[in-house]
C-alpha positions in Angstrom: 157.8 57.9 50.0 154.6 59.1 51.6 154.5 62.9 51.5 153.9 65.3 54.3 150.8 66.6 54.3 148.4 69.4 55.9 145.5 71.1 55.8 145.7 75.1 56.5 141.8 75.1 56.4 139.3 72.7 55.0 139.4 72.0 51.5 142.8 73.4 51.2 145.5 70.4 51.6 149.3 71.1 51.2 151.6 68.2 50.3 155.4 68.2 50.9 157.6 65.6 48.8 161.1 66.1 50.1 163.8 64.0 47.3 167.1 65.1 46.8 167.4 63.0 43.7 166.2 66.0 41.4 168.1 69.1 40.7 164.8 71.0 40.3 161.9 72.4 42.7 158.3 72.0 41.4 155.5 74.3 43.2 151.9 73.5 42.0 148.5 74.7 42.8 145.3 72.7 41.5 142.0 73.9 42.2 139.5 71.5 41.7 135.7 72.2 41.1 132.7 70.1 39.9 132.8 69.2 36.7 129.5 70.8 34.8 128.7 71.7 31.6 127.9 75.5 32.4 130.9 76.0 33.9 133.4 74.3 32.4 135.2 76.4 30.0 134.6 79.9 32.1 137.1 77.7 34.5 139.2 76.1 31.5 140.4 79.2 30.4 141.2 81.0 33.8 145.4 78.7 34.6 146.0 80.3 30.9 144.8 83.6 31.5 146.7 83.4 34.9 149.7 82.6 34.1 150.5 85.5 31.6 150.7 87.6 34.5 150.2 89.5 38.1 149.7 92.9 38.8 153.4 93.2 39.7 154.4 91.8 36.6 151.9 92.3 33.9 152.4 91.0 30.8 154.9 88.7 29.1 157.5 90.6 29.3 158.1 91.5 32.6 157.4 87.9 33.5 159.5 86.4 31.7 162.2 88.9 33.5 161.4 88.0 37.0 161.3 84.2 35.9 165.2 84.8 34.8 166.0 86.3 37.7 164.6 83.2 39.3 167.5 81.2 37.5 164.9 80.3 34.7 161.9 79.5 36.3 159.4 78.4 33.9 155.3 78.5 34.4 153.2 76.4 33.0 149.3 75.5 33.1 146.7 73.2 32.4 143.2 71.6 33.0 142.7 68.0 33.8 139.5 65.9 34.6 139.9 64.2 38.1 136.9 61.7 38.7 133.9 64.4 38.1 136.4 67.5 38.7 137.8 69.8 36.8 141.1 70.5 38.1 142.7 74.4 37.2 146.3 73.5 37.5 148.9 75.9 37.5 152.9 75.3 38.4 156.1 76.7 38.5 159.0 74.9 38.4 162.6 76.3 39.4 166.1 75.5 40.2 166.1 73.6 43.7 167.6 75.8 46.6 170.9 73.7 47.0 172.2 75.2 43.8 171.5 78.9 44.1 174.5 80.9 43.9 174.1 83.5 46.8 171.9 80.9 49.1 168.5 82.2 48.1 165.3 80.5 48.6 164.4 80.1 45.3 161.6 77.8 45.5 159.8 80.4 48.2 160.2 83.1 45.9 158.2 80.9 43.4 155.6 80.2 46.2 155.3 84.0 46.6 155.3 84.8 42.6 152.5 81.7 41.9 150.6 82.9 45.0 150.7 86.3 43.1 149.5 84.8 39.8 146.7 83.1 41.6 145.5 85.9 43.6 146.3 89.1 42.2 146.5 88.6 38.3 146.6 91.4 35.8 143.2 93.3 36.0 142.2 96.6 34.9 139.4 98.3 36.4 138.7 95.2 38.3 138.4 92.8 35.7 140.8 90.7 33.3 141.5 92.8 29.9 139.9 91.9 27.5 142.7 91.5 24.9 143.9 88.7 27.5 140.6 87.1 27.5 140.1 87.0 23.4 143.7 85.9 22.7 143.2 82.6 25.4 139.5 82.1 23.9 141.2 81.6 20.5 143.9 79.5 22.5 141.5 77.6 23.9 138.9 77.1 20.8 142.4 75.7 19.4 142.7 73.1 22.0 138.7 72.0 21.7 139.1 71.7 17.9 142.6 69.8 17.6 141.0 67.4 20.2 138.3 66.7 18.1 140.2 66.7 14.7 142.6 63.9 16.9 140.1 61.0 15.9 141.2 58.1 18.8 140.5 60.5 21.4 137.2 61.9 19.7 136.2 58.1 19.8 136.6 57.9 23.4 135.0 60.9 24.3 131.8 60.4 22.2 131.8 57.1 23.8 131.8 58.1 27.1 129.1 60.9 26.1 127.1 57.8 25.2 127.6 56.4 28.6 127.8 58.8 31.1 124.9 61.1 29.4 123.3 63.2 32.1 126.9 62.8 34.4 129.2 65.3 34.6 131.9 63.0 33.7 130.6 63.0 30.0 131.6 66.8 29.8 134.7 68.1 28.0 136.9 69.4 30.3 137.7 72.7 28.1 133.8 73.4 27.5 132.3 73.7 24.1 133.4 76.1 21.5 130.3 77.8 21.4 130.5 78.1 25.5 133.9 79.7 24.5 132.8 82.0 22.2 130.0 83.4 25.1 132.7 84.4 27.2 133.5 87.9 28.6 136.3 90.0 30.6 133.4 90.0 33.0 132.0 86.6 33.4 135.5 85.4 33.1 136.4 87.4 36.1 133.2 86.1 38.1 134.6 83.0 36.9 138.2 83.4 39.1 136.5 84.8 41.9 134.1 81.8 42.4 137.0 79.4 41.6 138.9 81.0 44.4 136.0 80.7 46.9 134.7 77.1 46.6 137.8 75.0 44.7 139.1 72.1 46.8 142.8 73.3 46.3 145.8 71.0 46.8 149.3 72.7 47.2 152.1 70.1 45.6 155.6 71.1 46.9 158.3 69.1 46.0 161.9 69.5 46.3 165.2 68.6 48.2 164.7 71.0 51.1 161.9 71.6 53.6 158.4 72.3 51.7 156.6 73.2 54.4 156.9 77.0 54.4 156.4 77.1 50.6 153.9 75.2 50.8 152.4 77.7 53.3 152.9 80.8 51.3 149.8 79.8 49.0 147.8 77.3 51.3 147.9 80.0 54.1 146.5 83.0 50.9 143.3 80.4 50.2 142.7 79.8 54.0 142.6 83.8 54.9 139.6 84.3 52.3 136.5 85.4 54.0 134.6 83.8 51.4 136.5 80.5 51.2 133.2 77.7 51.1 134.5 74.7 49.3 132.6 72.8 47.1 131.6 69.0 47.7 133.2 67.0 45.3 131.7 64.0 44.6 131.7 61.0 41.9 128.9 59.6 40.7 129.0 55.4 40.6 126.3 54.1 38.3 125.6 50.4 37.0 125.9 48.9 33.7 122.6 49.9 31.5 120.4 46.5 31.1 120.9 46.8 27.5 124.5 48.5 26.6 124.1 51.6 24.4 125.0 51.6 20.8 125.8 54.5 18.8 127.4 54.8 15.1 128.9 57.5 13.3 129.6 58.5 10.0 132.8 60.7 9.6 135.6 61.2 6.4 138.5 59.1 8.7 141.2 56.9 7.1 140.6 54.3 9.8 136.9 53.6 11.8 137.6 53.3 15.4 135.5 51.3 17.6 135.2 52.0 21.4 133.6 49.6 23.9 132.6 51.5 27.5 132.6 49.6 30.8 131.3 50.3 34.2 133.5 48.1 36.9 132.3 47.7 40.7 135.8 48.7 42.3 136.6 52.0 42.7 138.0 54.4 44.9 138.4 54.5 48.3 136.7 51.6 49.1 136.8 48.8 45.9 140.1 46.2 45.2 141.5 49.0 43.3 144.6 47.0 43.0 143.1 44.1 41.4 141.3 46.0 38.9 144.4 47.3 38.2 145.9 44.5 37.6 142.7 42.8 35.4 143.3 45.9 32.9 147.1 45.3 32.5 146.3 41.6 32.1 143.1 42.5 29.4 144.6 45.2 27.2 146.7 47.7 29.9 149.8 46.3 28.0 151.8 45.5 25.1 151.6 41.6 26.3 147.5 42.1 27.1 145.0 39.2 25.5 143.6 41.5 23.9 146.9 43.0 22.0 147.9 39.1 21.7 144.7 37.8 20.3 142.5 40.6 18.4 145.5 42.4 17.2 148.3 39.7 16.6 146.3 36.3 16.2 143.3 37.2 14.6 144.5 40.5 13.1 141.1 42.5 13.5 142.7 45.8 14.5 145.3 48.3 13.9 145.5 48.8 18.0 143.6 47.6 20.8 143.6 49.0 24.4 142.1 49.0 27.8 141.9 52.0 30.0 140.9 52.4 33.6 139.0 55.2 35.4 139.7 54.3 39.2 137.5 57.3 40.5 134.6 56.7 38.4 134.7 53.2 37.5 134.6 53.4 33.8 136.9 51.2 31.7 137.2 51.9 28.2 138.5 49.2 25.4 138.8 51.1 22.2 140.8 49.9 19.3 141.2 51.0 15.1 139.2 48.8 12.8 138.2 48.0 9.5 134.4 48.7 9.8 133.5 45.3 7.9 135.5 43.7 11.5 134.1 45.8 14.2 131.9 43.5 15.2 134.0 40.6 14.7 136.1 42.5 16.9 133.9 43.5 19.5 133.1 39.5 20.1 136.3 38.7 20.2 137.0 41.6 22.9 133.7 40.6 24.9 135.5 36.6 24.7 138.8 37.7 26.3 136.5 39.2 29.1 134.8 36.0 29.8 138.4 34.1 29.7 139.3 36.3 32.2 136.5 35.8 34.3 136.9 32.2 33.8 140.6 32.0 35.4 141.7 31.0 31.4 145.0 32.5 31.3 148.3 31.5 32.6 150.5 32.1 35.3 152.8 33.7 32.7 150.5 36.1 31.5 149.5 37.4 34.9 152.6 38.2 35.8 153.9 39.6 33.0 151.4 42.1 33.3 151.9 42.5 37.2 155.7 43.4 35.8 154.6 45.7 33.5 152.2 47.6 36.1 154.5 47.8 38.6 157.0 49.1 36.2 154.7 51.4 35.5 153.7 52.7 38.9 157.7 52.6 39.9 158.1 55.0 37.0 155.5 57.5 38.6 158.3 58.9 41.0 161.1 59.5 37.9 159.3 62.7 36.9 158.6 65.5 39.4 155.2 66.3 36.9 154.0 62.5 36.8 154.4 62.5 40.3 152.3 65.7 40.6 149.5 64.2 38.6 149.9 61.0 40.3 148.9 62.8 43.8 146.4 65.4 41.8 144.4 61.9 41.1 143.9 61.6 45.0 142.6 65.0 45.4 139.1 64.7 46.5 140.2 61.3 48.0 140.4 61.3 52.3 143.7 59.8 52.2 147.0 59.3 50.4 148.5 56.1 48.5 152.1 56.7 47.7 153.2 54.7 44.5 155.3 52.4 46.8 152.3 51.2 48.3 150.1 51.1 45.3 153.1 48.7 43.8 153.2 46.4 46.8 149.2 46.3 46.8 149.7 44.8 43.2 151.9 42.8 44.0 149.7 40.5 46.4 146.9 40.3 44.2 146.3 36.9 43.6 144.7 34.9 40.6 141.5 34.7 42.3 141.0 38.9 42.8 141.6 39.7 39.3 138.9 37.2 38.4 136.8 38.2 40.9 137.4 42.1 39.2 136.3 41.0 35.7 133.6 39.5 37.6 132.1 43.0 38.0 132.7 44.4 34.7 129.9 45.0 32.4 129.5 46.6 28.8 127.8 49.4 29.1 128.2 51.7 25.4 129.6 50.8 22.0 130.5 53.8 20.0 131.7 53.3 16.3 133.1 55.8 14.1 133.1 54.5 10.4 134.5 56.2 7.6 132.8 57.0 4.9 132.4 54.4 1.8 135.6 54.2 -0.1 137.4 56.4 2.5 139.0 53.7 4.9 142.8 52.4 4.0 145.0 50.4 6.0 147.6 51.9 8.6 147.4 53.0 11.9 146.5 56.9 12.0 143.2 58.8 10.7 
């Protein structure tokens, strides 16, 4: 179901999602700014800080009272990487309108209270107190270091930090613990003021009734800001190195973990998005991939093995858990799956289990009022919207010769290994 949408003001786009299926009405806000490495956690920590509060309800407490009233509305917030964006996210979801007892509009009220949250938070003498502001910089330092102590993902990262060096996409969404430590009530207010003024915003309203006016009650708030100027997001597409970077490290893990970085020619708007799609499914998207079938199951050289797909910024990442004495075995073997790909050398079965499993997957997208948020979050900084209908029905005419023809333009472009230390690696599938 294609949503309605509108645009109060430029870079401000409201989205209505009317579906009666769901008992429950979701309002979200995301902000989205560049993604840069001076920036990012001053941002990261301002949906966190927000959401504790408003100047008409100021702390906890008194929130959490006004979100009862509200039937048990419940706030939550986050930071996500879209393409090279950072996207500030925050969202309240409530009971949908049809189920009020007295026939109040429960979901505007929530506009009204996140508009609140967004634009008049809890300050005093002008800026956030700095209790707040210490308690969310040990919240945050929390998330940077249990993302770091999660080894698969630390693999990734440090992978594409190896590929993307110099691009804002190699920068951790949530900053650097140091850049956490620098901040201040003060910057951290400079911080929200700025995000205000140049985010690209997107207002997600979704619901059984009509959206429109909630939508309005925070789209309308960003548009009436004298000093709205919105930022130019942009991604940046860059071709396969000559020579792929290589990069090993040396870490106490139970397991090494071996990640192989891609850049692929389609990408958003304009690239056979859908058959790239459809190439990763059919390479390692899935639990019947060649490359789950023949490193993991045939040849045994893994503990996992899995391909990922950046459709903004064109990076696909393959990373798997590996003895270190078969990482290179390993990588081969991914490298040869590639080429069979390219080659046409898999069978009609394969490709459409994996065009089942995809669409599956994209059908899913709309079972969830959040997935659905994030699915439309993806096409922020995009000029149009692809509803997951359509993005299943694209799949679904892909034919042999596209996903071919979308290996065709994949090339390695970083290999990052993380190898325990001698006499630290066991078997298993964590570490």
């Amino acid at each position: 179901m294609q949503p309605e949408s509108f645009a109060p003001a430029p870079g401000i786009r409201c989205l209505c999602l009317r579906d009666g299926r769901f008992k429950t009405a979701r309002v979200t806000a995301a902000l989205l700014l560049p993604l840069r490495e001076e920036t990012a956690a001053g941002y990261a920590i301002l949906p966190f800080l927000l959401r504790r509060g408003c100047a008409a309800y100021p702390d906890f407490t008194a929130l959490n009272r006004r979100l009862n009233r509200l039937y048990g509305a419940r706030v939550t917030a986050d930071v996500r990487r879209v393409g090279e964006a950072q996207a500030l996210v925050l969202s309240l979801s409530c009971i949908d309108d049809r189920y009020a007892l007295e026939g109040e509009k429960v979901a505007e009220e929530c506009a009204r209270l996140l508009s609140s949250m967004l634009f008049e938070p809890a300050l005093e003498n002008g800026r956030f107190r700095a209790a707040d502001v210490e308690r969310e910089k040990r919240c945050l330092k929390e998330l940077i270091e249990a993302e770091i102590d999660e080894k698969r993902w630390y693999a990734r990262h440090r992978a594409e930090q190896e590929m993307c060096a110099g691009e804002p996409y190699a920068v951790n969404r949530y900053g650097t613990v140091e850049q956490v430590e620098r901040l201040t009530a003060e910057s951290v207010t400079a911080f929200w003021r700025r995000a205000l003024a140049e985010a690209v915003v997107q207002v997600t309203v979704q619901g059984g009734g009509d959206g429109r006016p909630v939508a309005e009650a925070i789209g309308s708030r960003f548009a009436s800001l004298p000093e709205r100027c919105p930022a130019h997001l942009e991604v940046r597409h860059v071709p396969a190195k000559r020579q792929p970077a290589e990069r090993e490290e040396i870490m106490p893990v139970n397991q090494s973990k071996l990640v192989l970085g891609f850049r692929a020619e389609a990408v958003e708007p304009e690239g056979d998005v859908a058959a790239m799609r459809l190439f990763n499914a059919l390479w390692g998207g899935t639990p019947h991939s060649l490359l789950f079938r023949h490193v993991r199951e045939r040849l045994s050289l893994c503990y996992y093995c899995a391909a990922s797909y950046d459709r903004l910024k064109g990076v696909v990442l393959v990373d798997s858990g590996v003895q270190a004495d078969k990482a290179e075995e390993a990588r081969r073997e991914i490298l040869r799956q590639l080429e069979a790909v390219r080659q046409g050398n898999f069978t009609d079965e394969d490709l459409e289990a994996a065009r089942r499993s995809l669409t599956n997957q994209i059908d899913s997208v709309g079972d969830l009022q959040s997935t659905l948020d994030n699915w439309y979050m993806g096409q922020a900084a995009l000029p149009g919207l692809t509803a997951p209908e359509e993005a299943a029905a694209s799949v679904a005419a892909v034919t042999r010769e596209r996903v071919c023809a979308a290996a065709a333009g994949v090339r390695l472009d970083a290999v990052y290994l993380l190898k325990a230390e001698d006499g630290e690696e066991e078997a298993g599938e964590n570490g």
